[in-house]
N, C-alpha and C positions, 0 to 999 in steps of 0.2 A: 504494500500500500504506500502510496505516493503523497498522501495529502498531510504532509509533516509541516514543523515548524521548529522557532528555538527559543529560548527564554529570553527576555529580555530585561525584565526586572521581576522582582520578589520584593513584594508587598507586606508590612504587618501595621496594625493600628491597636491604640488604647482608647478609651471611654473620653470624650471631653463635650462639654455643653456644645449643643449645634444652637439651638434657640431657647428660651427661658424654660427649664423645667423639663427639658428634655435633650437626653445624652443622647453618643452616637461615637462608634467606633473606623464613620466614613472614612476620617483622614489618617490615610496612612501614611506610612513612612518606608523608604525602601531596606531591606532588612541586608545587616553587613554577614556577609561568609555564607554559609550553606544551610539550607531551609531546612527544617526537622516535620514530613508531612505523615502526621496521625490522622485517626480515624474522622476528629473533628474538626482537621485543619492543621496548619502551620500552627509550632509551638509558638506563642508568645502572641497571637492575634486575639484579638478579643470581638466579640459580640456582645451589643445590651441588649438587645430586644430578641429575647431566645425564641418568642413564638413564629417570627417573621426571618427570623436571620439564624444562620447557624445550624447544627443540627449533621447528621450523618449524609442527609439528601443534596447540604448547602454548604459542607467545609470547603469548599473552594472557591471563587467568581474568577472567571477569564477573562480578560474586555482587550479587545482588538486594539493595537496602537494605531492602526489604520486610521482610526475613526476620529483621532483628536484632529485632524487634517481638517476636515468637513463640522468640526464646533469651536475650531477657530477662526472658521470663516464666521458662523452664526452666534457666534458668542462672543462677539469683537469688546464686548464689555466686560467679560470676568475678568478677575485677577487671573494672570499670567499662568502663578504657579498650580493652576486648575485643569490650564489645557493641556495637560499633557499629563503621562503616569503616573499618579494613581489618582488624577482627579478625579474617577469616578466611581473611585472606592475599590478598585481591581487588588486580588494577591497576586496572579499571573497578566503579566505582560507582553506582547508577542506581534511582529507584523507583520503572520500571514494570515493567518487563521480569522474569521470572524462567522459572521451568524448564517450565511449562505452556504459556506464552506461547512461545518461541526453541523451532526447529527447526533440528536438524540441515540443514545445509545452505545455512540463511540467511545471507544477505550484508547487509552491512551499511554504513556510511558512519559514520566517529566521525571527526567534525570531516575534517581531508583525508584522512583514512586509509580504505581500505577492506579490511575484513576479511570471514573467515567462519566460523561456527560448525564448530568440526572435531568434536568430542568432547564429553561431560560430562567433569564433573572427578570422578576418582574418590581422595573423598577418603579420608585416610592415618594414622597413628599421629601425625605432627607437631601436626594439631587437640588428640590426646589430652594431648600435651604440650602443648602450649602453654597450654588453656584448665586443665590438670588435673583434665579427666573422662575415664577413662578407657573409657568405651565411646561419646563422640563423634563418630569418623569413623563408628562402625557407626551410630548415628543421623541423621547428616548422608546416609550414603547409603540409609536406609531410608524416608526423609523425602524423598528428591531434592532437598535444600534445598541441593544443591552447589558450583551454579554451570557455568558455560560455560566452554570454551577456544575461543580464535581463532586461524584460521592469515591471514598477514597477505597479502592479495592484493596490494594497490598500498599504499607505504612514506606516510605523510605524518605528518600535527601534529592534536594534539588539544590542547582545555585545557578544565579546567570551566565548565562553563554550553554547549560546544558541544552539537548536535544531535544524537542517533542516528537515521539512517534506514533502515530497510529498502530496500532495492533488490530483492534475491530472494528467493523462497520456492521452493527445488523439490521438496522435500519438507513440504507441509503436515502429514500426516499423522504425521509422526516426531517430536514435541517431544521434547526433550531429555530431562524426566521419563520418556516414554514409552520411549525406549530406556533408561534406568537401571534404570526396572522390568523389562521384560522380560531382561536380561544379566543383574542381579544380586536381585532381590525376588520378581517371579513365578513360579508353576511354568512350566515350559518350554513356550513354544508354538510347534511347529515353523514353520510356518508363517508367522508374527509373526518368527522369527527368522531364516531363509532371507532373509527381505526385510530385515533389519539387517545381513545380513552382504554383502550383494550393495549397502549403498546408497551409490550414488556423492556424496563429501561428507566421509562418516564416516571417521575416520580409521582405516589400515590396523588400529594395536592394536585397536580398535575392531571392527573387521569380524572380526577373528580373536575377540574374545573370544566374540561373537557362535556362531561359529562352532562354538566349542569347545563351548558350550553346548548347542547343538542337537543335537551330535554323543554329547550325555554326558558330557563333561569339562565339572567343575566346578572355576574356577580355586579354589586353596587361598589365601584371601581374608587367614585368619590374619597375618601378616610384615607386609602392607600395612594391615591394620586395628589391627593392635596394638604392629609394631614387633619388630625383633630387636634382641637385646640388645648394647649398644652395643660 
């Protein structure tokens, strides 16, 4: 398999106030020497919000450095050190790989670690804060410009400059974009979404939201796109 990559930074964050009364472990920092990747992530990264963030399904986020290209155009107002790694809360950094290319289900090899695509990231109000646009996350996921989670197969050590390789593909057809769209941008296709909710890989939220969708429930996107008040 062909559709490799290579590290290009490693990411870890601590807890610190994003807006009054509410933490966040967005802002990372890029981590010096060689990444220790356990079952719920890189040693020394932190998550607050364990219901939404973290977990065996989510120890990882991937986000394309491709992508800071095209939110430096659209973002000509953030601060600087926003547009580029890890302003968008990324542990893995990388610029070939992004959401068109990564399918659900792919397995992967970063440096000793072997991982697998569980999910997209569906991203949240914290973007909005943090970059202070406030309809962000609703562009980041109308865009698919989101990024990946890994759930972590076999524990091992990454550092920049390792390799990324593919090992699996078992779902070609499913890239990651591909399911963003159809869960949350396209009109429903039954069809198309039967087969997301059924696909072995995808994480349970995942499969449920899927679900919901075909069913007629549309999740109430509002809270997570915009944020409750603190």
């Amino acid at each position: 398999m062909t559709d490799s990559d290579h590290i290009t930074g490693i990411f870890i964050g601590e807890p610190r106030e994003l807006r009054p009364g509410r933490d966040s472990a967005i802002d990372k920092h890029p981590l010096a020497g060689t990444a220790r990747i356990a079952a719920l992530g890189i040693l020394g990264d932190h998550q607050v919000d364990r219901i939404n963030h973290g977990g065996p399904e989510r120890a990882l986020l991937h986000y394309s450095a491709k992508h800071y290209t095209g939110w430096r155009e659209e973002l000509a107002a953030a601060p600087a050190h926003l547009l580029q790694p890890p302003g968008f809360g990324e542990n893995i950094s990388s610029p070939l790989l992004d959401e068109e290319r990564v399918c659900v289900g792919d397995v992967y090899r970063l440096g000793t670690a072997r991982v697998q695509v569980s999910q997209p990231r569906s991203p949240c109000w914290k973007l909005n804060a943090r970059f202070g646009v406030e309809d962000l996350a609703r562009r980041v996921q109308d865009t698919q410009r989101s990024g990946w989670l890994y759930r972590v197969l076999d524990p091992g050590a990454a550092a920049v400059g390792d390799a990324i390789r593919l090992e699996e593909r078992p779902h070609p057809g499913f890239s990651v974009a591909r399911v963003m769209r159809a869960v949350y941008c396209d009109p429903p296709d039954p069809d198309l979404l039967a087969r997301i909710a059924g696909l072995e890989g995808l994480s349970a939220n995942w499969r449920a939201k899927a679900q919901r969708r075909l069913t007629g429930t549309q999740d109430d996107l509002r809270a997570r796109l915009q944020g409750d008040p603190p």
